[in-house]
N, C-alpha and C positions, 0 to 999 in steps of 0.2 A: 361337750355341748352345754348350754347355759338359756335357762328356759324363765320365761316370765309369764306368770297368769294372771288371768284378771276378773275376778269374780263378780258377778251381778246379784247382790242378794236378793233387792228390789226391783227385779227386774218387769215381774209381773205387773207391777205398778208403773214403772222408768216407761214404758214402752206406751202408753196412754198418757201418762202427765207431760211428757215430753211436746208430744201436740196443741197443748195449750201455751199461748202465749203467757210468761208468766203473771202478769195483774189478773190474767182469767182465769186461770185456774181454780175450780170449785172443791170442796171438799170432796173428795171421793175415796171408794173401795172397791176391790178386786174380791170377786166371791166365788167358791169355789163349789160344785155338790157334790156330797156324800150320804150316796144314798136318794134319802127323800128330805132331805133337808140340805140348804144352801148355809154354805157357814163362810165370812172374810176369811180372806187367802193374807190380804198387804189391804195398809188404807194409809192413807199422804197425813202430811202432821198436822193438818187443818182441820181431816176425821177423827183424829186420834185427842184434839185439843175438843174436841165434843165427845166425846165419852167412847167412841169408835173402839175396837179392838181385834186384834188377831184372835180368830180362835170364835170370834162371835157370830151368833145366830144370825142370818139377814136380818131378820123380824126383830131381835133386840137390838140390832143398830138403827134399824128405820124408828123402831119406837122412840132411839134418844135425838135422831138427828134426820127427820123426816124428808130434809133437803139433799139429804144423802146422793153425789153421783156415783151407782155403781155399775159396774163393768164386770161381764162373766172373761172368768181367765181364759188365754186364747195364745197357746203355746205357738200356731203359726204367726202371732204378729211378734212373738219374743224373739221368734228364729229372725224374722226380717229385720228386725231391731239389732238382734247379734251382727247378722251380713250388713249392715251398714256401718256399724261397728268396726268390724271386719274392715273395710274400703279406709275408714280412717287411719289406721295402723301399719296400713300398707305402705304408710311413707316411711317408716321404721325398720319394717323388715318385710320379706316376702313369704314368711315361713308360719301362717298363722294359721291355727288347730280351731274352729268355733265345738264350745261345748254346750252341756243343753241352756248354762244360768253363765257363759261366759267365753272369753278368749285365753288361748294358749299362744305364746309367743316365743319360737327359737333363733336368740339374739346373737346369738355367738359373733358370725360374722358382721353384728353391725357397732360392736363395742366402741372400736377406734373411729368410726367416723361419727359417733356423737362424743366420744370424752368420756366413756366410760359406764359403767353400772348405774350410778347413782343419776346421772344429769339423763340415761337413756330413760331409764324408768322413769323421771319426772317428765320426760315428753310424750313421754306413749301414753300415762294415765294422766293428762293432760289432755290431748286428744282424744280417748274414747269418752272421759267424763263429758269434754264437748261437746259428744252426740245425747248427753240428756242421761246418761248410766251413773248409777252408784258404784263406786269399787272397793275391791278389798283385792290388794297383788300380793304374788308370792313369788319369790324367785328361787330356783334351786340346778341342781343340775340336772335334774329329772323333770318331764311333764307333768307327772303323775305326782310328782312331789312337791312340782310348785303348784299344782290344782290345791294339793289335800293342806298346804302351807294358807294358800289365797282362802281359800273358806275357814280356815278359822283364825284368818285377822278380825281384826273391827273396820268397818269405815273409814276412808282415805286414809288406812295405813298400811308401811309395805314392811314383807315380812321376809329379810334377807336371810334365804337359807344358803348362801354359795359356800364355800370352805368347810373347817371340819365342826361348824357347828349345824353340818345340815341332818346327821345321823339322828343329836341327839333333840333336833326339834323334832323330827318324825316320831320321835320314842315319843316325845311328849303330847303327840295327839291323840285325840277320845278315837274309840273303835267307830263313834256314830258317823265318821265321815268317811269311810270305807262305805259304797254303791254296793260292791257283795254281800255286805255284811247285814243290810236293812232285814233282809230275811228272819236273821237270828240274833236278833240285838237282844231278846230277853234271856236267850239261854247264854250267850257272850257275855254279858252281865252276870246272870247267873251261875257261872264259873269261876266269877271275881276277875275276868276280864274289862279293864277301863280302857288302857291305850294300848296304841301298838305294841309298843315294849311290852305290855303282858302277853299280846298275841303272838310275839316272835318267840319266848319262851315254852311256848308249847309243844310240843313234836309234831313236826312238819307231818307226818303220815296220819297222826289221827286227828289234824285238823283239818286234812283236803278229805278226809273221809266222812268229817261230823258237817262238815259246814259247803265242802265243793272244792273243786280246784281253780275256784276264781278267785277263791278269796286269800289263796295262796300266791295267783300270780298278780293278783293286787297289789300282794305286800311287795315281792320281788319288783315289781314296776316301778313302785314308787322307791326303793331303795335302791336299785340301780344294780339288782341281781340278774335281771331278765332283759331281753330287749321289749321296747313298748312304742310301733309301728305306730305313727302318726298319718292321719289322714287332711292334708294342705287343702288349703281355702284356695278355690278357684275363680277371679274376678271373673265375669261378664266379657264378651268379645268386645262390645261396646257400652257407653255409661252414658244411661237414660235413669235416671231416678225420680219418685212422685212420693210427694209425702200430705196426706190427708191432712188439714186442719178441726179441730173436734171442735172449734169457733169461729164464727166468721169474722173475719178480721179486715178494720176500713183503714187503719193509717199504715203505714211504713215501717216504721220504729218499731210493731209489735213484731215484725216479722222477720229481724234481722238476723233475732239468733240462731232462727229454723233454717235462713239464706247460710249463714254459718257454717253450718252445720252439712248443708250439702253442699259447699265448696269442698268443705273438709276433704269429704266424700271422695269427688271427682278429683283432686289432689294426690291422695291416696292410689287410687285408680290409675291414673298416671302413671304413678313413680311404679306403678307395678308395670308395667308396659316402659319405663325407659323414655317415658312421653314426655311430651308440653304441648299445653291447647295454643291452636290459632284461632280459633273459634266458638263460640259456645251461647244457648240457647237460655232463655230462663224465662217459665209460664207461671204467670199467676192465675190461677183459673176462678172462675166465678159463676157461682149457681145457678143456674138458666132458671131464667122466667119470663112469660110476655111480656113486662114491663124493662127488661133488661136480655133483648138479644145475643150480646155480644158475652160469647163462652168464657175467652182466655183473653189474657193482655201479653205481649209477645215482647221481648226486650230483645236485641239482638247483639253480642258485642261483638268485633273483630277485632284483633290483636294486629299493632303494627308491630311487634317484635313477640318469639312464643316465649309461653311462663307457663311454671307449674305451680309458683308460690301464692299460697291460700291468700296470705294476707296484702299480695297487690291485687291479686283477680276478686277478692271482697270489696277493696276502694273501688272501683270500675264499676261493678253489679252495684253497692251504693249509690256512688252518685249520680248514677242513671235512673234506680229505681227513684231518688229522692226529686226527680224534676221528669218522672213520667206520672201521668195524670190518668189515674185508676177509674175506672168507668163503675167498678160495683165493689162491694165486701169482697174479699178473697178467701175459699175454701180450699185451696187445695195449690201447693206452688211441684213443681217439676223444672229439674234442670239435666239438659243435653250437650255431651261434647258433640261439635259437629263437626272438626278440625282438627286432626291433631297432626305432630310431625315428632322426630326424633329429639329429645333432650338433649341438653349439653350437658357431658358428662365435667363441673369445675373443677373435680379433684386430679382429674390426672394432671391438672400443672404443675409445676416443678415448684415454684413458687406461685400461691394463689393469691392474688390484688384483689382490690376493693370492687366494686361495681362498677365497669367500665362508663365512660360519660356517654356512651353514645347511647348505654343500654338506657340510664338515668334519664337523659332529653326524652326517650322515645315514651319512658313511661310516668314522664311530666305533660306530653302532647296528650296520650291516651289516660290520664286524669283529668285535665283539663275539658279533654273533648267530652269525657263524659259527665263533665258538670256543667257545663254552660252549650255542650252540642258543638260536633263538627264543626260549622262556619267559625266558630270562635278563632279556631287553632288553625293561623292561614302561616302560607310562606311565599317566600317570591320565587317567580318561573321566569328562566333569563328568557327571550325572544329575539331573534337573530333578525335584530333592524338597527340600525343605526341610529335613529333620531333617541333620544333619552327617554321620550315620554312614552315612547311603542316599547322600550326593550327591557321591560320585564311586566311581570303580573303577578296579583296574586291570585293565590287557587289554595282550598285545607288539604291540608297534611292528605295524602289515600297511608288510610291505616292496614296496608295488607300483607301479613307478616311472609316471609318467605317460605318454601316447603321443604330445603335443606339446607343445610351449609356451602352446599355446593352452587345454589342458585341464589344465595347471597353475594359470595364470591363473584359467579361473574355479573350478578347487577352491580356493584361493586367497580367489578373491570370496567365495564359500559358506561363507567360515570368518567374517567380516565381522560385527560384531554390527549389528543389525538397528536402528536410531536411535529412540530412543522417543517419541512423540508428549510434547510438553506440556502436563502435567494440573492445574501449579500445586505442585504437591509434587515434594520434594527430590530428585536424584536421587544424590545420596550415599549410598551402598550400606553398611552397617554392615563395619566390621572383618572379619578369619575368619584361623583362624593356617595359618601354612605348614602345620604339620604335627600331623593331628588322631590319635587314638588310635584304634586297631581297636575298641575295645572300652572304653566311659566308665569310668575307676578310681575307686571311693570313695573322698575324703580321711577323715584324720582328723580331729574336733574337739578344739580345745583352748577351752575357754572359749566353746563356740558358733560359733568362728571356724574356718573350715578351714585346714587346714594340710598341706604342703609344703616339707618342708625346712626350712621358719620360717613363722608365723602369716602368713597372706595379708590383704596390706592391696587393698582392691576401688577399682579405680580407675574402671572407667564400669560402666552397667549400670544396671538391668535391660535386657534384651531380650527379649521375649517372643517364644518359636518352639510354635506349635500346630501339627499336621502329623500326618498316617499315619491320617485316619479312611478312608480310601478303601480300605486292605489288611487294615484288623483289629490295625493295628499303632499307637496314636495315642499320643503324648506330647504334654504340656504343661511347657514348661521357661524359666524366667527364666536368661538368658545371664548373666556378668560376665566383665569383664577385670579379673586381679588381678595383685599382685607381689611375690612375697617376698623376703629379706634379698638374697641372690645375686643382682637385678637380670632374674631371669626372668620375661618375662612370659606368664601360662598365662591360659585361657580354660573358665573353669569352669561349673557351674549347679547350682541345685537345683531341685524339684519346686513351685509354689506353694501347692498342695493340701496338704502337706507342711508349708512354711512357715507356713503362717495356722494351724496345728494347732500350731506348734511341736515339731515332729517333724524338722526339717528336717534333709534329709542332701544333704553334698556332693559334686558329682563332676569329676575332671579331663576336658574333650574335646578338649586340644588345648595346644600349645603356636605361639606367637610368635615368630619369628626375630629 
């Protein structure tokens, strides 16, 4: 097995500055008390660039920096902070351990489908720093061993214990990051105990006798002497997530990162269920007041094909949120899957292509749609009439993704033209140009000849189209394809009723690509 942690030093802190759009965020400090006195736990570098410090009195920080924001430590918002943490990772792997300042991750089986050690690790601590966390990774073959490895890195650095230099990095950590060991750190010391290699030198029976027998299966755990029973993070049956604002926030742009951040989320969430959204909800909520009734602002999207991928379902949520019109500040955003269906698994193919074209148009219509709005993104709908100017329409795109593979399939079949019996006659279907006219335009005559930019010479034709006695609407018209000097070919008619009078008048329906 092959385990990656990922430590939160600052997390006390991570889990409130995070809610600040970044230009807003104020100097602040996390306080802790001891006793009868409150003393800074963590304080952000804006506190710390004012005289701020770990270890200091409330009252000596308020004396240097009266503007001071502080926040009592609050271990249930760290755990909620951890489990959302949690959701992110779950695009990586399904095997995630939350600890009290961090995540445990058993990658083993997901080495080959990212490319290894090195490019896994840079996506995972990629992803959870996303959610607004500081890290310090440690990887090893042990949980226990990439905990005690991850806590004594520094700052986005990772600390490769796999192979055989994972022994003697353990030997080289301080005894202070063994959890058993806080009890008796003075007399551990006191014995000329520093790191674990001093502590494994001592005899195993009058250490579990001086100190416990935790701090013996501590070492065994993290050395890979004992076994060490992991307890899996369990996603939510369904994923609804809210995340409080600690400022209210009136434009767009401040709020991207926080939108970010619970795509991530929901992404996560997904891949751990084997899913992709067709659907999903996203609330900006806003502080009620008589002067402003309306609570939340409600976005809705619907997927014409499903996706799990964070970075197309953020274009979407973007360019919708950037041309919806916010009624008030926003405190507080929440996002709901309301749809979802089973993934496509792309790796089982033999050989894996590029992104299919049909997947591409679909998710060029539903960017589109969501920047300029559904009526933008129209197509045409054939209509079973004969005349040209009745048999098609347009109508937008319905963006309504399917709910399996199987009922893709047969809408799919249903689109099929239907095989015509054989009746003895052709079934070569007359000409029709790309692109017909809203509305038939009169040519001019020159010499009886219509005209178009240059006399029209008539290359096939006639075609007789009778049609519309059934609405009150009926025409009778001789088709041709014709062409003038510039190589254009148009599709025009006259009237024959018309013609046999010599009366005849021309008209454009259409042009030829």
């Amino acid at each position: 097995m092959l385990w990656v942690a990922l430590h939160c030093p600052t997390l006390s802190l991570d889990w409130i500055e995070r809610r600040f759009p970044a230009p807003l965020a104020p100097a602040m400090a996390v306080t802790v008390r001891r006793g009868n006195q409150i003393y800074i736990l963590q304080a952000n570098k804006a506190a710390q660039q004012r005289g701020v410090a770990v270890c200091q009195s409330l009252a000596s920080a308020l004396a240097l920096f009266p503007d001071l924001a502080v926040v009592e430590h609050d271990p249930d918002e760290e755990r909620r902070a951890l489990h959302e943490a949690a959701y992110a990772a779950l695009r990586f792997t399904p095997r995630i351990v939350i600890q009290d300042s961090g995540l445990i991750a058993e990658i083993s089986s997901s080495l080959e489908l990212f490319g290894g050690l090195k490019p896994l690790c840079q996506s995972l601590n990629r992803a959870v720093a996303a959610q607004g966390l500081q890290l310090c990774t440690g990887a090893a073959p042990t949980a226990r061993g990439a905990w005690l490895l991850a806590q004594s890195a520094s700052l986005r650095t990772v600390i490769n214990g796999t192979g055989n230099r994972f022994a003697s990095l353990l030997d080289a950590l301080p005894v202070d990051l063994l959890g058993s060991a806080q009890l008796h750190l003075e007399v551990i010391r006191g014995i000329g105990c520093k790191t674990l290699a001093d502590l494994q030198q001592l005899p195993r029976g009058g250490l579990a006798q001086r100190f416990g027998p935790e701090l013996l299966a501590e070492l065994d755990q993290a050395y890979g002497n004992s076994p060490d029973p992991q307890k899996w993070f369990e996603p939510a049956p369904a994923f609804r997530q809210k995340m409080e604002l600690m400022a209210q926030v009136e434009g767009v742009e401040l709020l991207l990162m926080s939108v970010r951040r619970m795509i991530e989320q929901m992404c996560g969430w997904l891949a751990s269920r084997h899913a992709a959204a067709l659907e999903f909800s996203f609330f900006l909520h806003h502080e009620h007041s008589p002067r402003q009734p309306q609570a939340s602002t409600l976005i809705n999207i619907r997927l014409s094909e499903r996706s799990s991928d964070p970075a197309h379902l953020m274009v979407l949520l973007r360019e919708r949120l950037g041309r919806t019109a916010i009624a008030a500040p926003t405190c507080a955003l929440e996002l709901e899957a309301n749809e979802i269906t089973a993934g496509e698994n792309g790796n089982l193919k033999l050989f894996p292509a590029a992104q299919p074209e049909a997947t591409s148009l679909n998710r060029f219509i539903e960017k589109l749609s969501s920047r300029l709005g559904r009526q933008t993104a129209t197509g045409l709908t054939v209509i079973p009439d004969h005349r040209p100017e009745c048999s098609q329409r347009q109508q937008p795109f319905q963006l309504s993704g399917t709910s399996s593979e199987t009922g893709r399939k047969n809408k799919a079949a249903s689109r099929k033209p239907v095989p015509r019996k054989s009746t003895g006659c052709s079934t070569n279907f007359p000409n029709r140009p790309a692109w017909l006219m809203e509305k038939p335009m009169e040519l001019a005559l020159q010499r009886q000849k219509p005209v178009y930019g240059s006399p029209l010479q008539l290359l096939a034709g006639p075609e007789r189209i009778e049609a519309g006695w059934w609405d009150d609407a009926p025409i009778a018209r001789d088709y041709f394809i014709a062409e003038n000097e510039l190589g254009q070919l148009l599709w025009i008619y006259r009237e024959p009723a018309a013609a046999m009078e010599n009366r005849a008048r021309w008209y454009l329906q259409g042009f030829f690509g």
